[in-house]
Phi, psi and omega in degrees: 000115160289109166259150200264137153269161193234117171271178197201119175263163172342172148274339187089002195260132158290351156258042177222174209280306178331321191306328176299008197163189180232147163227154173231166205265166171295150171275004160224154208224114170258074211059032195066041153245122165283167181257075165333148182064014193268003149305133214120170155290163176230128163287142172330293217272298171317318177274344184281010148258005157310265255289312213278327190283320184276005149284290139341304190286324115013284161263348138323278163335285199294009157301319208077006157286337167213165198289174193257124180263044155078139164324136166125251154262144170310147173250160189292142171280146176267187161313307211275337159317283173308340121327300182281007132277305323181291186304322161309295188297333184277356180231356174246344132329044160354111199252122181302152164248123184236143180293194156272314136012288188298323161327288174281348190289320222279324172327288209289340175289329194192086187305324208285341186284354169223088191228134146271129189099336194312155184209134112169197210277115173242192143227125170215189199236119190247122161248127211265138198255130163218200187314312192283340190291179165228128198274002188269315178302320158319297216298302199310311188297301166310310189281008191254330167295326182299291184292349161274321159307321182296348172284137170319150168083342161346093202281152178338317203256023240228297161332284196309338189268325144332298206268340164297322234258317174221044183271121193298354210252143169276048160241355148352312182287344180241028197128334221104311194317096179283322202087190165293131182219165179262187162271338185259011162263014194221174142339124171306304193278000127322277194308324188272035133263288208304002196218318231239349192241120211320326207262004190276318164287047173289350171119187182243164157141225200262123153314141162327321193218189174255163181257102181277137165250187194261006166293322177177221160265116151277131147239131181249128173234156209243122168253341180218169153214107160272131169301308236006222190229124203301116175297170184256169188300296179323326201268313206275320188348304207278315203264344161278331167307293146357286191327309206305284206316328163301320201269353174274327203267324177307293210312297189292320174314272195333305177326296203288334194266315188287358174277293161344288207288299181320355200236324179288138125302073193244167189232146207044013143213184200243107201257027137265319191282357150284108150297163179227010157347283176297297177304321168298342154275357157285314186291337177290334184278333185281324181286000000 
């Protein structure tokens, strides 16, 4: 998204200060604070945590959590700002309650996601998706590398050369070669295809298919596997309970920010058009 600064030249009157110059307004504008430094492209996800953190700051200040800095531009929140939203959001932000009910449903829906110990030794080849790629040409260049590991007869060393030759990741130089990983050393979306999905205990060799993250294309080949061990309801309990409480407490945050937005007067962007992805894994992580 490009947004326009709007210069504003003198009035021409010698008695008034504007005469000395020209000034310009900011290109987003949040219930009349402007935001400094968004000129320019902007990546999505910077601006909707200006936009958001500056909606917080906002309803903090109308709290009485922080002092009023006056019309004009917005300041960056420091820590002790963001401590002090952080605080807010814990008292106006309804913190969930999960049952036992909620609990067993989550047990019993998806046994495999709660085994202890499980590892294993993988390697892969990341083609990394960026501003510059084109990303239809990425996709083609992996899967034409997928299919070629995946052939019966493939030699041993095929994986390593590849991933030396066009892998984004610096284990490229070694292989690929990750080592021994948990479900909690990788990409969520690694950890739910190798570890969390009925079809994930397919065995070793080369995944089936590529795994998108939010870094690119994997191609995985699985070299060891531990099993470990099926935790009991009792064992598991605590740490599902943890999940609910995250994703309920994600969920009234999002409720609660899109109430914000819906209320905000803003000029240079379009608060349907923000995502809050980003800003809600930071607040969630702050609160």
């Amino acid at each position: 998204m490009r947004l326009k600064t709007t210069t504003v030249t003198g009035c021409a009157s010698s008695g008034c200060e504007c005469a000395a110059g020209a000034f310009s307004t900011p290109p987003v504008v949040v219930n009349g604070y402007g935001l400094a430094g968004l000129e320019g492209r902007t990546a999505p996800d910077t601006l909707a945590c200006r936009v958001v953190d500056e909606l917080l700051r906002q309803r903090a200040v109308a709290s009485g959590l922080l002092a009023d800095e006056g019309p004009g531009l917005a300041p960056v929140l420091d820590a002790e700002a963001r401590e002090a939203v952080a605080a807010m959001l814990a008292g106006q932000v309804a913190a969930p309650d999960v049952s036992d009910e909620e609990c067993e449903a989550v047990y019993a829906a998806n046994p495999q996601r709660h085994v202890r110990g499980q590892a294993l030794h993988v390697r892969h080849i990341l083609f990394e998706v960026t501003p510059a790629v084109n990303v239809h040409d990425l996709l083609v260049q992996a899967e034409r590398a997928l299919v070629e590991l995946s052939r019966p007869g493939v030699g041993p060393g095929r994986f390593a050369e590849i991933a030396a030759q066009v892998s984004a990741c610096s284990t490229g130089a070694n292989g690929g070669d990750l080592g021994w990983i948990g479900p909690g050393d990788c990409e969520p979306e690694l950890a739910n295809e190798l570890f969390e999905h009925s079809h994930s205990r397919w065995g070793m060799g080369v995944h089936p298919r590529l795994i998108h993250t939010g870094r690119g294309f994997h191609i995985v080949e699985v070299l060891g596997r531990r099993k470990g061990r099926q935790l009991t309801y009792a064992e598991a309990r605590t740490g599902i309970a943890l999940q609910l409480i995250c994703q309920k407490r994600r969920s009234a945050l999002e409720r609660y920010l899109r109430a914000l937005l819906a209320d905000a007067r803003l000029q240079g962007a379009d608060a349907t058009k923000l995502s809050l992805e980003e800003p809600l894994r930071r607040w969630c992580h702050d609160g």
